[in-house]
N, C-alpha and C positions, 0 to 999 in steps of 0.2 A: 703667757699671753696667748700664746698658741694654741696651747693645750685647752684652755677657760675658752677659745674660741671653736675648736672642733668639739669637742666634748658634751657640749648642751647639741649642737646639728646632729651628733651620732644618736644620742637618747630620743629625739625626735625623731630620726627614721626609723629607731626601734619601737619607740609608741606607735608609731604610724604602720609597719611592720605588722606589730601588735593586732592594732585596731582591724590593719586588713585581713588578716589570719582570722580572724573572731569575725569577720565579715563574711569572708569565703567559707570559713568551717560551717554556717549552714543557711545557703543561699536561697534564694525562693525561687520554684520551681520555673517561673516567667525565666528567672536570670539564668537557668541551665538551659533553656529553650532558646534562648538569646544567644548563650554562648554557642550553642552545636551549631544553630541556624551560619553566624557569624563563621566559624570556622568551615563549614561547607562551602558556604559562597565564596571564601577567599580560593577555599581550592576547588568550584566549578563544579560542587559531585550533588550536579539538582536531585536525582533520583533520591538519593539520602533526605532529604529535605519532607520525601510523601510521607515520611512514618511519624515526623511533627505538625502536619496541618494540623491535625485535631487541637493540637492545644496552642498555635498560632490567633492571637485577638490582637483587636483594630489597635492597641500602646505598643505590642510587640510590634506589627508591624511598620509602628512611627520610630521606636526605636532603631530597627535596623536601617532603618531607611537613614536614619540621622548620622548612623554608624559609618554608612557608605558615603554620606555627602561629598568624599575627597574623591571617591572610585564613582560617577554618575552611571556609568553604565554598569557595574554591577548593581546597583540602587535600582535601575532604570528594570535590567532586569530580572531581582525580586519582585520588583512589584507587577511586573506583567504573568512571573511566573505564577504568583498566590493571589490575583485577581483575576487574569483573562484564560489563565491556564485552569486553575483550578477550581478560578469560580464563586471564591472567599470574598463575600460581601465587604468588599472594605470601605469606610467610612469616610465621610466630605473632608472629617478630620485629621484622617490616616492617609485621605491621596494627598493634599497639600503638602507635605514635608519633601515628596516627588517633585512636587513644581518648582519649589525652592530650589531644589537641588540644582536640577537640570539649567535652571535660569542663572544661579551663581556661577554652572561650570559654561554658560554661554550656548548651552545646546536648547534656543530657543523655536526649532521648531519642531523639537520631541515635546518643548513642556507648551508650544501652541494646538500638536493635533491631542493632547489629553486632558485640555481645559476642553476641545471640542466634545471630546467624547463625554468628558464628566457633563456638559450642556445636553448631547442628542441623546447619549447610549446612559447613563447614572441616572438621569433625569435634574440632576441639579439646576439653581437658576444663576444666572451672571452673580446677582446680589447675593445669594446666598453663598458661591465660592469666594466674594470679595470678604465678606465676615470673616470667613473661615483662612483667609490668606493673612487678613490684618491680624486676629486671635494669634497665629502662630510669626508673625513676620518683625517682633521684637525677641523673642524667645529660642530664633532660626538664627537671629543675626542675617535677616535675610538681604537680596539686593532689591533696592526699587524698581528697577525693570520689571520687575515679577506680575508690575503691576501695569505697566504698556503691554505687557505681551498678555493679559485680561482683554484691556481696550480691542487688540488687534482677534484675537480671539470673539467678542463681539460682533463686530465691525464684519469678520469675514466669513460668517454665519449669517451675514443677515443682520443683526440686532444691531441698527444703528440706535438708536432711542436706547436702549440700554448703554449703551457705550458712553452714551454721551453720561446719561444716568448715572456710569460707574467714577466717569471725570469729575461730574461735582463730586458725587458721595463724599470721594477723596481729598478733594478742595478743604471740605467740612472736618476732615481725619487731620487738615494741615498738610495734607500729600499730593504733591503736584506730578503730575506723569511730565515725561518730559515730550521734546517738540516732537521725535518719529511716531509716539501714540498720537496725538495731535494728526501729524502728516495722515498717519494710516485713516482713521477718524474722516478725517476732510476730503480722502481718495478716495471712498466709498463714499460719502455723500453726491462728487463727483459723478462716479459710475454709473450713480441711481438718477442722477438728472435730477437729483435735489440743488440746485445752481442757487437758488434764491436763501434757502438755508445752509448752501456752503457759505457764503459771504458774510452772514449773521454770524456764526458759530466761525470763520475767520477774522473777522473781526474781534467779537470774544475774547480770542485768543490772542490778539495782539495787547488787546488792554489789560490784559495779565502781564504783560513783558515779557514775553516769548519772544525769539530774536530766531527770524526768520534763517531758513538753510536751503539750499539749494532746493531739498525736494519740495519745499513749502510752495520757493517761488512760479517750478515746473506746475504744482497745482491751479496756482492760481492762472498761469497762461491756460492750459488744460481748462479751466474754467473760461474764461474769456473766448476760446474758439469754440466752447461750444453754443456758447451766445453769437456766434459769427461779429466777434468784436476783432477783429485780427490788428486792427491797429494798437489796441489796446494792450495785447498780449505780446507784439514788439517792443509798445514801452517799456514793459516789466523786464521785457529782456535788455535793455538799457539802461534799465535801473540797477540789474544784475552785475553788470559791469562796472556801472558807478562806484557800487557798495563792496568791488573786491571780492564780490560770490564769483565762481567760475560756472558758466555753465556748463552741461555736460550735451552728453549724443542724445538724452532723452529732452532737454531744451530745445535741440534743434528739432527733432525730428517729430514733438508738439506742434511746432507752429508751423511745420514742412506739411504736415499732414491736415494742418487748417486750414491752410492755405489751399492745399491740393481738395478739399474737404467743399471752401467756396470758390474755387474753377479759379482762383489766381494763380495761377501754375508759372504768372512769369516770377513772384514773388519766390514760390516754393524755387523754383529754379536758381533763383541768385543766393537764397540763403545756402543750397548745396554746396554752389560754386564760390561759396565766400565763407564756408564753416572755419574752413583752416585758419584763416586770417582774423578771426572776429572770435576765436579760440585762443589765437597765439604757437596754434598748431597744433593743438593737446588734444583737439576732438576733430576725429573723418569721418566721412559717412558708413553706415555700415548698413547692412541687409535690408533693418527697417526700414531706412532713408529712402531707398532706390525701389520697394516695395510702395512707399507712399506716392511716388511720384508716378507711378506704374497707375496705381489707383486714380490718382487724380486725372492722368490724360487717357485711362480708359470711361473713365465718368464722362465725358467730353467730348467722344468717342473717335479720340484724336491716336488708335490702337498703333500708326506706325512709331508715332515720335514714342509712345509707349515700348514698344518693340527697342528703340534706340538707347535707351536706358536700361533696359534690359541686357543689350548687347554688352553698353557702357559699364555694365558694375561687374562683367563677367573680364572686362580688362584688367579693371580694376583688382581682379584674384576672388572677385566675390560671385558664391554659384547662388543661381535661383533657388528659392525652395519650392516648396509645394504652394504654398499661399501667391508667390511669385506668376506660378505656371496657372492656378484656378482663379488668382485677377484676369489675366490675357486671356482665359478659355469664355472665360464669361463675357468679354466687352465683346469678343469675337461674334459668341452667340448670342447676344443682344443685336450686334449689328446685322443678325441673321444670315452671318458668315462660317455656319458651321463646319465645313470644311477645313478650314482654317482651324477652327478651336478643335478637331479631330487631330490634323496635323501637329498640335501643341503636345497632343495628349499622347500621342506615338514618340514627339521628343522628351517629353519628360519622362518615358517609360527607359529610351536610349541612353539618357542619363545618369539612368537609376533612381527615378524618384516614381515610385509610385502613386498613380490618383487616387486620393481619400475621397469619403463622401461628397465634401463636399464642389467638385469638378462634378464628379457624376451628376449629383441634383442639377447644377446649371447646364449640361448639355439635355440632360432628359426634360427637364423643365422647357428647353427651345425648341428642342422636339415636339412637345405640345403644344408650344403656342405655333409652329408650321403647320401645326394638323396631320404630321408622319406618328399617328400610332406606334406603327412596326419598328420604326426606327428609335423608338424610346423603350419597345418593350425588348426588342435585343439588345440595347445596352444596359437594361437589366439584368440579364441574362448573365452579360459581362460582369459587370458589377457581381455579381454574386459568386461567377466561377472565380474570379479573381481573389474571393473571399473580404473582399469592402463591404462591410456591414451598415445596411440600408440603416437610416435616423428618421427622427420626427419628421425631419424637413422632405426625408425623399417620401414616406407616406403620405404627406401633404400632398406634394409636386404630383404624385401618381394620380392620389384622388381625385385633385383639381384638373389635372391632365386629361382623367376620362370622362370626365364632368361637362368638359369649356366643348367637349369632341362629341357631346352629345351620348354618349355612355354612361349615363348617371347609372344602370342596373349596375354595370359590368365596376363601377367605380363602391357600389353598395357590397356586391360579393366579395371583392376585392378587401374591403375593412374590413367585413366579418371574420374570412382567414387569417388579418393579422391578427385582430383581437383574440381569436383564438389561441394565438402563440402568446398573447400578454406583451406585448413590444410596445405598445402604444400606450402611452402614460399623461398627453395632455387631448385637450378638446379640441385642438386646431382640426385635424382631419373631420371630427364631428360636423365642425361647423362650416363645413365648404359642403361639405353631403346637405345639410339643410339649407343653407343657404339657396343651390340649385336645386332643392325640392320646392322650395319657395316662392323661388324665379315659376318653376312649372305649375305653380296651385294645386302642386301635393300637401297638402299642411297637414291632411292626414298622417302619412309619410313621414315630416320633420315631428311630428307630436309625438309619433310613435321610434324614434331616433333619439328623441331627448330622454323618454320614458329607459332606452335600451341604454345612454347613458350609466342612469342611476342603479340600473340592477350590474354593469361592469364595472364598478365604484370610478368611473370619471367626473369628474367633477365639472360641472356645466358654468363656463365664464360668461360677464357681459354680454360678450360678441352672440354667444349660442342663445341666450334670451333678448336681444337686441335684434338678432334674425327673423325670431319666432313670431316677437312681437310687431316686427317691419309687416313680414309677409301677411299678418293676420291682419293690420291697418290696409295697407293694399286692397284687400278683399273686404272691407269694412265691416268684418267681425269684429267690432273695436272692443264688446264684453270677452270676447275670447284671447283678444291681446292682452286686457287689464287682466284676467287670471295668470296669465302667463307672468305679466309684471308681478302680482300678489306673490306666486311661489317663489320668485327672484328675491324678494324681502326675505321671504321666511327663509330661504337658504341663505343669508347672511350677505346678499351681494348688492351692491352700491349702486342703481341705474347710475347712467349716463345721461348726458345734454343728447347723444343719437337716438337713444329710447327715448327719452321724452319729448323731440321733435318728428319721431316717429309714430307716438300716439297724438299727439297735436296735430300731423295731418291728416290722421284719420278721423278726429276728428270735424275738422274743417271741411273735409271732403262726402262727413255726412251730417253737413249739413248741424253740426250741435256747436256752432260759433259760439254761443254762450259760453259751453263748458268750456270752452279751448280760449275764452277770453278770462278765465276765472283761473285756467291753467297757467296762461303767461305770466297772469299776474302774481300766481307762486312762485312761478320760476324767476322773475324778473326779482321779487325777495333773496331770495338763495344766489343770485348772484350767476344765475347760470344762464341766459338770454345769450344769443347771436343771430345773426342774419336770416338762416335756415326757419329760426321760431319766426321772426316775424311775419317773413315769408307765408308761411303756412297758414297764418292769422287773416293777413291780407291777401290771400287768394280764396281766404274762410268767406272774409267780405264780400269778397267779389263776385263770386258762388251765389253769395244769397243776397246780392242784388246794392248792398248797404254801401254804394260810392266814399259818400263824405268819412266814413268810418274809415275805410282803408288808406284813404289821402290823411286822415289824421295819424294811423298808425306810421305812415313813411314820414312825417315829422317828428313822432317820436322815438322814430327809430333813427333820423340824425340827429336829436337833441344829446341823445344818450353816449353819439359818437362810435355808433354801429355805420357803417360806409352804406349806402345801396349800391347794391350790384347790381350785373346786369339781369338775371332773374327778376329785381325788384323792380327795377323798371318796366318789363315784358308781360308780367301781372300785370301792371296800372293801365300799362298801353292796351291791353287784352279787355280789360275794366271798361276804359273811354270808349276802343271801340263797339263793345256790345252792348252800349246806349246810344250808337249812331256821332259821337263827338271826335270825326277824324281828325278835325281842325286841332281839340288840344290833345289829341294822339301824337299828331305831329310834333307841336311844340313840345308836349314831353322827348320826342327824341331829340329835338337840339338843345334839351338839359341834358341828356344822355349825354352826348358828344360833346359838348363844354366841359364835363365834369370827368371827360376825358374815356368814356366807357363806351365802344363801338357795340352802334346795335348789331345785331345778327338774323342767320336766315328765319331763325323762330319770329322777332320783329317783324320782317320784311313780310312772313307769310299770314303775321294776325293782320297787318294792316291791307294788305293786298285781298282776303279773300273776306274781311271787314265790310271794305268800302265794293265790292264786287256787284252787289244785287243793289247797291243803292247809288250809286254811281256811274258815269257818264264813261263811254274808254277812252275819252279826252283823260277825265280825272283821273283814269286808273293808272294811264301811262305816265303821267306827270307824276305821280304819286311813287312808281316804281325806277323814274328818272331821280327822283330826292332821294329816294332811298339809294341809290348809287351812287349819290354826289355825296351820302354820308360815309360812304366805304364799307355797304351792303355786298356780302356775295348773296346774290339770291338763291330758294332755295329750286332746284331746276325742277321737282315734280309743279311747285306751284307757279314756276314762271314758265311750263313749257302747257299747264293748263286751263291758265287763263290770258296771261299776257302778251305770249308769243303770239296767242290769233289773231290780238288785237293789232300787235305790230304788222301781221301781215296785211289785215282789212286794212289798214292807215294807208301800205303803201300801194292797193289797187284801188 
């Protein structure tokens, strides 16, 4: 029995023996290429490996990669060495067996930066790696994760709409990613201030049966403060507790920082002082927390009790960081306490923390708005010896600094030595240069700034054709703002409701009401109307004399449930009075003040210098006593030049 039982196993391993021998005796040339490569990499000797590139193709190199699956990092680095080293075109087909790898051995953010790259630097697209993942991901034995860490890949490149794309696709494959691609998905919809379509696509995701997790529910608080719904975002934190989710230091330190975010700092304050207890003790505050709270009472500019939290976290064993030290530098320098935000910046040197950019931009930025040139262009000076490499933000603060200081040249030469260097990669700086070339009625100037744009390949936003177009309505060259708007299209860029209110008053203001009544009526289509359009219309009105038209507009601007402001009102007042009707001037301003809207010196001065030439100084003074019993401050050029004489004639 023994013997009948090994006897047929022994003939089998000799068949097999056999067979292998008759296999090896004459191998194909891939399979000798296979094997050396193989035997190199185990013992590390890459140099060996230069004398087979030549006959290395995109299966050898899925093989070997499959070979390695158990060793990721040898795998990991074949393939960087015979693609980024050498240069070996390898295929969407041949990178994929890497992603598996690396995502099986859990080393998921070497296989997230090489789905980037296969996106920026391969050219591939999201959908076209998802094929080529599914193609190989029964045949890999691969893990499903393969396919969150796409999602996340996506998501943090930008390509939300893809991401979401790549979640159905899979839906439809019968593959469900699970709730972190989800979570990651919904944190970038988050970040982007997509709020209206995190909720859609959170919802979605619940009617699939997803079963919410910690970071899910942090999202959705995270959502809720940013709509300044904070009650909202407690409940969920109560609901947390309900459902046996724990929360964590990133729960708390959401709604610490929403709180701190809408100036309820007494809120923010008790959640600190009660995290331990409403944890069970498992979560303290940490850096962020006392950071947050720093923020909110420097927003406030409540800087000592700031200071006292400060102190407080430092008992605590917790040191400030930099973010810590450039909150307090800046609330200082807002409250135009530079002194102080100096002295911070000498302590945080004492510490050891040195100022990054972004201290520097805020004390240099107060510096400007003081009007100390010198005292901003020496702590450039600094800044540089110290070797803190200026950003977008400080070429901004510089240009607008020499700009607001009435150095628009010295703020012009000043860009052109950056650009020289190449450092400057968006249009912000551009458009602060035209914008106060616009302010001066140099349009020459900004025409020839946008033109100097396109030959530095910057790319001209909105804002820099919204400028263009402002400054050119202003000067009621409105054909030269409509060209300006033309090339805006033809560069692919979306006006705005600002550009279109900014051609609307140009046109009102010369006088072509028609057009700008043909114009509202497209825009009020589109769905893009506000206060500012009607505004513009009804001052169009008033212009050209058309009363009842403009009183019909301010009806249909509250039918619509557009509010009147006080603008709206100060037109129509403006309206009544240069037809001589002070009487319903008046009464429109006791709808003004019912409707809870105090007039202003602008009111006070249309109606005072209104009724001036046709009226008695009885009426004028009465007229300037109402307007005080409305809780007018007057404005003192026109009450010390016409009404004060009156007061004095009164009382001799």
């Amino acid at each position: 029995m023994f013997l009948s039982f090994c006897l047929p196993k022994r003939s089998y391993h000799l068949i097999r023996g056999f067979h292998a021998g008759k296999h090896f005796s004459n191998p194909s040339a891939e399979d000798i290429v296979f094997g050396a490569i193989c035997v190199n990499i185990k013992q590390k000797r890459w140099k060996f490996l230069d004398q087979m590139l030549p006959s290395i193709t995109n299966s050898l190199v899925s093989r070997v990669i499959c070979e390695f699956q158990n060793s990721p990092q040898l795998a990991l680095r074949f393939y960087d060495w015979v693609g980024k080293e050498k240069g070996f075109q390898i295929s969407l087909e041949s990178c994929c067996p890497v992603i598996h790898v690396l995502v099986k051995s859990r080393r998921f953010e070497d296989a997230l930066s090489l789905l980037e790259d296969f996106m920026h630097i391969n050219g591939f697209s999201p959908l076209e790696i998802l094929d080529a993942l599914l193609d190989s991901y029964e045949s890999f034995d691969a893990d499903p994760a393969v396919f969150d860490t796409l999602v996340r890949a996506c998501s943090e490149t930008g390509a939300i709409d893809v991401a979401y794309e790549v979640i159905k696709k899979l839906q439809v494959k019968g593959i469900w990613v699970t709730i972190h691609a989800w979570n990651n998905f919904l944190n970038h919809l988050v970040k982007l201030n997509e709020i209206d379509r995190f909720w859609r696509c959170y919802r979605e995701m619940l009617s699939y049966g997803y079963i919410e997790n910690v970071n899910t529910l942090n999202l959705v608080i995270y959502a809720f403060c940013k709509e300044c719904k904070l009650l909202e975002a407690i409940s969920v934190f109560y609901r947390m507790l309900k459902s046996n989710i724990q929360p964590n230091v990133v729960t708390f330190n959401i709604i610490i920082d929403g709180a701190c975010t809408m100036g309820d700092m007494e809120v923010a304050l008790k959640l600190v002082r009660k995290m331990g207890m409403m944890s069970w003790d498992r979560v303290i505050p940490n850096i962020i927390t006392y950071n947050c709270l720093i923020k909110g009472f420097s927003k406030i500019q409540r800087l000592e009790a700031a200071k006292e939290v400060r102190d407080e976290m430092v008992k605590m064993g917790i040191q400030p960081n930099v973010r810590t030290y450039a909150t307090l530098i800046d609330g200082y320098s807002r409250m135009g306490s530079l002194d102080k935000a100096l002295n911070l910046c000498d302590e945080m040197v004492e510490c050891g923390i040195p100022p990054n950019a972004v201290v520097y931009n805020s004390i240099i930025n107060w510096f400007y708005e003081e009007g100390d040139i010198h005292g901003a262009s020496f702590l450039l000076s600094d800044m540089v010896d110290k070797q803190v490499c200026p950003d977008q933000f400080t070429y901004s603060i510089l240009t607008k600094g020499l700009c607001r200081n009435g150095h628009v040249t010295k703020a012009l030469n000043f860009l052109r030595r950056v650009l020289d260097k190449n450092v400057v990669e968006e249009a912000f700086p551009y458009n602060i240069l035209i914008h106060y070339m616009c302010r001066n009625r140099n349009l020459e100037g900004a025409k020839q700034l946008l033109a100097s744009m396109f030959v530095r390949g910057l790319i001209p936003d909105p804002v820099t054709y919204g400028t263009l177009v402002d400054g050119y309505c202003k000067e009621g060259k409105i054909e030269s703002a409509v060209r300006v708007y033309d090339k805006m299209i033809t560069m692919g860029e979306k006006p705005n409701l600002v550009i279109y209110n900014s051609i609307l008053s140009g046109l009102c203001k010369g006088v072509s009401v028609d057009v700008a009544k043909l114009m509202v009526d497209a825009l009020q289509k589109m769905g893009m109307l506000d206060a500012i359009s009607y505004n513009s219309l009804m001052h169009g009105y008033c212009i050209s004399r058309q009363v009842d038209e403009a009183f019909a507009l301010s009806e249909e601007m509250r039918s619509t449930g557009i509010l009147m402001s006080r603008v709206t009102y100060n037109i129509l007042i403006n309206c009544l009075c240069k037809f001589g009707c002070i009487q319903q001037a008046k009464e429109l301003v006791d709808m003004m003040v019912v409707q809870g809207i105090l007039p202003n010196n602008i009111t006070y001065t249309t109606l005072i210098t209104s009724s001036y030439k046709n009226s008695t100084p009885e009426e004028i003074i009465e007229l300037h006593d109402f307007m005080l019993l409305k809780g007018v401050n007057p404005d003192s050029q026109t009450y010390n030049a016409i009404v004060s004489p009156l007061l004095q004639d009164e009382k001799h």
